[in-house]
N, C-alpha and C positions, 0 to 999 in steps of 0.2 A: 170282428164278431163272427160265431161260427149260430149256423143254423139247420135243425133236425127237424126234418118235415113228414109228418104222418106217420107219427112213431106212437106206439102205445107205451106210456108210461110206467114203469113197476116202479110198486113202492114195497120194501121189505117190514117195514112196522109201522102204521098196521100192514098186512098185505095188502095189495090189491092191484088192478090191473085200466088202468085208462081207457077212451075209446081213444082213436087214432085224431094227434094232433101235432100242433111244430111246436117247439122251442128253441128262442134264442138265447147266445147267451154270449156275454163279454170276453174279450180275450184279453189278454194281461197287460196291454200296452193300450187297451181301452180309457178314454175317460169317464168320467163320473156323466153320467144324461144330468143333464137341470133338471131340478126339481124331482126328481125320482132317489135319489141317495143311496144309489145302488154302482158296487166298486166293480172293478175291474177283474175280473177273473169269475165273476157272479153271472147266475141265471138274469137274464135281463124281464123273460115277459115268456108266459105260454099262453099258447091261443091258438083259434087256425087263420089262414092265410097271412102269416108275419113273413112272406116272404114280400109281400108289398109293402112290409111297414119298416122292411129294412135290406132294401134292393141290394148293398153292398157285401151284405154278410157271405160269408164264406159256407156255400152245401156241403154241409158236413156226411150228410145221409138222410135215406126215406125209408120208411117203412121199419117192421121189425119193431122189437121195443129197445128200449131206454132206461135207464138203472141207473140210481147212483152208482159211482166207482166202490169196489168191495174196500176193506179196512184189512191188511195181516196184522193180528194185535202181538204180533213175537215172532221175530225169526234172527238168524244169525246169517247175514248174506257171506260172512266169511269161509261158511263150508259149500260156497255154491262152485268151488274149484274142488271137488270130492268126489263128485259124480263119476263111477267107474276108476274110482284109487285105484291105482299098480304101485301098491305098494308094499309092502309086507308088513302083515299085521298081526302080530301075537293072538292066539284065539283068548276068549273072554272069559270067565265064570260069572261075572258080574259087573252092573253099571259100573263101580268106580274101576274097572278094570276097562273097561271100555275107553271110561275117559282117558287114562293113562296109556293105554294101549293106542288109542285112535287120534284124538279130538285134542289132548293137552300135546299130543306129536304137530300136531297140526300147525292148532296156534303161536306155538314156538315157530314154526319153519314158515312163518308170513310177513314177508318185509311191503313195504309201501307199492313198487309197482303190482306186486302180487294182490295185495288186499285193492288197489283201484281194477282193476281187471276181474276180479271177483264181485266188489261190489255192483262194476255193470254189468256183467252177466246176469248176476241176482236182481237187479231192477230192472234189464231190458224183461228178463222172461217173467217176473211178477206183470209188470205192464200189459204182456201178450193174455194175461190168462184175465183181464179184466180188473186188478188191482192196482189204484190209483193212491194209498196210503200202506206205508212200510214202517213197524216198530221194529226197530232193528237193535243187536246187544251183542257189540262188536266184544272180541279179543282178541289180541295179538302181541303177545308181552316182550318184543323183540323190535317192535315198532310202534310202539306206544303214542308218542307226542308226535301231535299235528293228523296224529290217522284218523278223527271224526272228521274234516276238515277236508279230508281224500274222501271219503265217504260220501261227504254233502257233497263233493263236486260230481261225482257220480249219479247222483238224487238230481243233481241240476242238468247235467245232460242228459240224462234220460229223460226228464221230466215228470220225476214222481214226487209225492208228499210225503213226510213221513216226520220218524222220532230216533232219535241216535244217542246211541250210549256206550261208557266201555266200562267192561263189566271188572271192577278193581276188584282183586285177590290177595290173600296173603302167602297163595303158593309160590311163586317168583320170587321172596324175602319180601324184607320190606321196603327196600329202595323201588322193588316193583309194585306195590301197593302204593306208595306215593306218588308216584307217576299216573297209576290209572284215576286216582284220585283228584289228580293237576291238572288229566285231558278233561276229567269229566267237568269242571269249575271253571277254566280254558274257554271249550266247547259254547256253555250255557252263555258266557260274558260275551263272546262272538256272537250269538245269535241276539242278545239284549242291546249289543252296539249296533246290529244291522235295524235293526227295530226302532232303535234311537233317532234316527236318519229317515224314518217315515217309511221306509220298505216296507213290504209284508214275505218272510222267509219261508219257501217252502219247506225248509225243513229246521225242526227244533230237536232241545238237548233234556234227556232226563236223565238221571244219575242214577249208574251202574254199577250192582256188586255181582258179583259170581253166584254165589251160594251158600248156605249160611256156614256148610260144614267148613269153608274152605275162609270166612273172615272172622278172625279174631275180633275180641270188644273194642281195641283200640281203632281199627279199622271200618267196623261199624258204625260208634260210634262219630267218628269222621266224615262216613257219608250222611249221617242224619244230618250231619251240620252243613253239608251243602243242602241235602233239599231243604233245611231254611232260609240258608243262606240266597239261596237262585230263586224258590218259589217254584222248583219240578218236583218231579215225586220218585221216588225213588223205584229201579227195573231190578230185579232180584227174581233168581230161580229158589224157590224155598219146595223141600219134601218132595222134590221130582224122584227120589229113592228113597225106601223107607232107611238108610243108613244117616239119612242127612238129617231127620227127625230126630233118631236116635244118638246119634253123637251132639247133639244140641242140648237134651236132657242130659247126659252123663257129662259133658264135659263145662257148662254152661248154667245147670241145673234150670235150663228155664224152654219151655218152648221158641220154635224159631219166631214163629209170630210174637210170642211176648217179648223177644231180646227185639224187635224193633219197634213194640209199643211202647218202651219203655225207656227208649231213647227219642220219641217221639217222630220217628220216619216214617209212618205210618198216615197219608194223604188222600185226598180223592183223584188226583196225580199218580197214586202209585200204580205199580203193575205185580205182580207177583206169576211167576212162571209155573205153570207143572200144581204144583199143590195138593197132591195125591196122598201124600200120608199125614194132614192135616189133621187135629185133633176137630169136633166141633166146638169146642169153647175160641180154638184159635180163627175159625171160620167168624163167629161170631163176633171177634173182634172186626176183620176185616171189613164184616157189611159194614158195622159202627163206624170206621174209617170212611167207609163208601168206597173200599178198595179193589182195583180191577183183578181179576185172576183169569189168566192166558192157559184156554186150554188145548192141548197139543196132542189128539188121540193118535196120530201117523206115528209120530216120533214115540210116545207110549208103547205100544204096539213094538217097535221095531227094536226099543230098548229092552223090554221086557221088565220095566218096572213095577206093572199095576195098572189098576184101572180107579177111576176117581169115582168110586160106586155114590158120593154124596155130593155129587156134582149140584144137583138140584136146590140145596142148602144155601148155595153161594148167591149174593145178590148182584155183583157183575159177570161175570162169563162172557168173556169173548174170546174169539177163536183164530188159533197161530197155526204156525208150522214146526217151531222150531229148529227153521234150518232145512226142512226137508222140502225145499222149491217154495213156492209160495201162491200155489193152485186152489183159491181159497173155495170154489165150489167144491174139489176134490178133500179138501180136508172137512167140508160142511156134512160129505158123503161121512166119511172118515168117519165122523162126532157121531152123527146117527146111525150107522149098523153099528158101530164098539157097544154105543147104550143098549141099543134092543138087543144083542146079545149078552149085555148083561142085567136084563129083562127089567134096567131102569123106568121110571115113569113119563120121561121124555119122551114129543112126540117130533118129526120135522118141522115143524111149526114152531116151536118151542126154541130151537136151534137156529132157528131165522132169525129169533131176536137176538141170540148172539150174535152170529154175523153180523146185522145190523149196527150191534150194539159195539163196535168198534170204531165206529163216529164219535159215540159222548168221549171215547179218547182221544180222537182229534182235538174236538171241540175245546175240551180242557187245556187242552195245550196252545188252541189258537184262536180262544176266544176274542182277545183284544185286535187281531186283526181283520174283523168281521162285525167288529160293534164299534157305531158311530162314536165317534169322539164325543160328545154331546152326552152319550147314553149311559148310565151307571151299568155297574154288570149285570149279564143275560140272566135273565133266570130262566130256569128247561121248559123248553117244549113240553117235556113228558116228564112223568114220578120215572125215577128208574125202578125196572121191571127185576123183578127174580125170575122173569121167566117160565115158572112152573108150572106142570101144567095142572088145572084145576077141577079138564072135564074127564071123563073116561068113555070110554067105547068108542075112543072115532079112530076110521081108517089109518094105518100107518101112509098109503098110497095118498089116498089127499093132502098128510100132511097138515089137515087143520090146527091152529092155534086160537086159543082167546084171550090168551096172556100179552095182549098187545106192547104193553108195558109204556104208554102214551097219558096222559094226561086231558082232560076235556077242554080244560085253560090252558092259554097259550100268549106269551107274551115275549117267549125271544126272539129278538130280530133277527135272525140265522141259525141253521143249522147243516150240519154234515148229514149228507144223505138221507137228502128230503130233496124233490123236486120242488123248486117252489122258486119265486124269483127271491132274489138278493142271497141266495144260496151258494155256497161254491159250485162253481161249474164242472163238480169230477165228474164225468160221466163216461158211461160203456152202452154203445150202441152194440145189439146182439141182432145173431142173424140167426133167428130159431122159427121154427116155421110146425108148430108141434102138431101132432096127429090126435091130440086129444082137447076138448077146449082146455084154456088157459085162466083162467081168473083168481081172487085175491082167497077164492075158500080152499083151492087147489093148489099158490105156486108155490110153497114148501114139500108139497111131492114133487111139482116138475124140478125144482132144483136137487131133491135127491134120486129122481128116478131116471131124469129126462137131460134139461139145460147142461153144459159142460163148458171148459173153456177152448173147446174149437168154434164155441159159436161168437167168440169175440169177433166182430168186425172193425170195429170202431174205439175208441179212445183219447178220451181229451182229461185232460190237468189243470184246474185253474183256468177253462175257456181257450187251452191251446191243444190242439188237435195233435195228440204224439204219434199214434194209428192210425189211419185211413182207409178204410178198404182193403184192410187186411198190412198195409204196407207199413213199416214202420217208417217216421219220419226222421229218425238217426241213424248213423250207420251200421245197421247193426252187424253186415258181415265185416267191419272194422272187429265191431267190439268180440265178435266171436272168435277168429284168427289169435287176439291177442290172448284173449284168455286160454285159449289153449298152449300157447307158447306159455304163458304163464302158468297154467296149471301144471303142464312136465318139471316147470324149475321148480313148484311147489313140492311135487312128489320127490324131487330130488332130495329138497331139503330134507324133507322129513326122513329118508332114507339113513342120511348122517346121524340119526337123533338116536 
């Protein structure tokens, strides 16, 4: 048991800010208390003085506040060996040259020690910046089978949460689209045998395609029939370019959103990446779906594709990286100066629920290991929220929202970042000490004006403490050493290509 003494609580939706109190909460080799029916990696009890009500627990920290662990709803830890490429790179005119130039060199030149040396890099430095769940959408078309599996083992020593996929294509031919095809159905049947067995798996499987320009019908259609198949949803980069819209009509006659609703891939499971040159008829399907869409302003921005001027339209929004580190306060910054320079009606506040809102993707994926045996399925805490914002004239600097996106009724027994007991125990203890007061009308300004992730001190996963005082509990000048020994042969590779 780990225990947080005189810490102020944040809650990202609705906002708001606690007075100063402790929480304990279970660690993963915890049992069940009698009579309480609260598991092992859960919030056990907030209140003050729990340090006499549970003298053994382990001081995790005092003071400061308390946060759920953040959500990256999309990144690719496979380019986290890219940082400062030496390597020569044809200049670009355009995304699909980009790809071809950079990123398709890439994932050719990644064999298994490379992508596990990556992958810990990518989850030790997510963990450091206060990220305790990773959606990840692996590719490596050269080491295909068994590489989710390298992945998860990476997610287990570090000790992060997350979601894993490989993203099938039909660029490789098609002996290579079968393959990604086999990890992805592979992957999902491994985490459904660990589940089998009474475990609870920190990390699960969704089903991964590239992108729509890049998967023929037969191959689409293929992945629809795993997410019926598995019961995940399927992770797909759709209109990250306006090229991948338009080769979808011309060669397909159909939009990319309708070639997937019309093979019925389309979930409340699903993810959708990028989504920038979306039609709104095709947005409108997606809410219908209740489909999530990963937005990635860093990576926008850097590729020079557009900006998602109808962001506000979308009824999920949550908020990625795409590969670019996984700094999820710095991509929160990201999301709000892109909108107000593109003099969107989003306010910070607004954005928080994004953030936020990459829990209901948890949740979706790990509902059954948070709901009692006994219990039929959760129904939400909250309606899910568009987000939008509804009022006008208020400060960009406070940051207000009223689009809570929360519900008044409440009947699920769990959720993902929510302090509350029987909750999971992701949590980030921050060491911020602000010069302005702090409260729930205001912390959507301190997260984009103020908080950052130097002020991580603390971090725990399912009630085990992976950070301490700043000290990571793994090795992490192990894992750094190799990756860079790794990252040269990476560049090597690619050099051949």
């Amino acid at each position: 048991m780990i225990l947080f003494e005189k810490v102020r609580l944040l809650s990202f939706n609705p906002p708001s800010v606690s007075e100063p109190t402790d929480l304990a909460a279970y660690g993963p080799a915890d049992s069940l208390e009698t009579g309480r029916g609260q598991a092992a990696g859960t919030i056990a009890e907030i209140g003050s003085g729990l340090a006499a009500r549970y003298p053994k627990a382990e001081k995790a920290g005092s003071g400061g506040y308390l946060s759920p662990g953040l959500v990256c709803g999309h990144t690719h830890l496979y380019s986290a060996l890219s940082r400062g490429i030496e390597v020569a790179i044809e200049p670009s005119k355009d995304f699909a040259q980009i790809l071809e130039h950079l990123w398709w060199r890439l994932d050719r030149a990644i064999d298994l020690p490379i992508l596990k040396a990556s992958a810990l890099a990518g989850c030790a430095d997510a963990l450091a910046s206060g990220v305790t769940s990773l959606v990840d959408h692996h590719a490596g078309p050269n080491a295909i089978d068994g590489s989710l599996s390298v992945i998860r083992e990476a997610y287990e020593e570090i000790g992060i949460r997350g979601i894993l996929c490989y993203e099938t294509t039909d660029r490789n031919g098609a002996e290579g689209a079968r393959k990604g095809l086999r990890e992805n159905g592979r992957f999902a049947a491994e985490i459904d045998a660990e589940r089998a067995t009474g475990r609870r798996p920190l990390v699960d499987g969704a089903i991964g395609g590239h992108a729509g320009f890049t998967l023929g019908d037969e191959s689409l259609e293929a992945l629809a029939g795993l997410v019926k198949s598995t019961g995940r949803g399927i992770h797909i980069h759709l209109a990250e370019d306006k090229f991948d819209a338009t080769d979808s009509r011309y060669r397909h006659g159909l939009d990319l959103v309708e070639r997937l609703e019309r093979l019925g891939a389309l979930t409340p499971k699903g993810m959708i990446g990028h989504g920038l040159w979306l039609t709104p008829s095709e947005i409108e399907t997606m809410n219908a779906r209740d489909v999530f869409l990963a937005h990635n302003a860093r990576s926008n921005m850097n590729n020079a594709v557009g900006y998602n001027s109808i962001l506000p339209t979308h009824r999920n929004v949550v908020l990625g990286t795409d590969g670019m580190g996984a700094d999820m306060l710095e991509e929160f910054k990201f999301a709000v100066f892109r909108h107000r320079e593109s003099g969107g009606p989003w306010w910070p506040g607004d954005f928080l629920v994004c953030l936020d809102r990459g829990n209901r993707v948890m949740e979706r994926y790990f509902a059954a290991d948070f709901t009692d045996a006994g219990d039929s399925a959760p129904s939400s805490t909250r309606s899910i929220a568009s987000g939008r914002s509804i009022a006008s004239g208020r400060s960009v600097a406070s940051g207000r929202s009223i689009a809570s996106g929360r519900s008044v009724a409440s009947t699920r027994r769990f959720a993902f970042g929510v302090l509350a007991p029987g909750n999971p125990a992701d949590l980030v203890h921050w060491d911020y000490d602000p010069p302005t007061p702090l409260d729930g009308e205001n912390l959507a300004g301190h997260l984009a004006f103020g908080l950052s992730s130097r002020s991580v001190k603390s971090v725990a996963v399912g009630g085990s403490m992976r950070i301490k005082d700043r000290k990571t509990l793994f090795d992490l000048e192990e894992i750094q050493a190799e990756a860079r020994v790794q990252a040269r042969r990476l560049w090597k590779n690619m050099e051949k290509l």
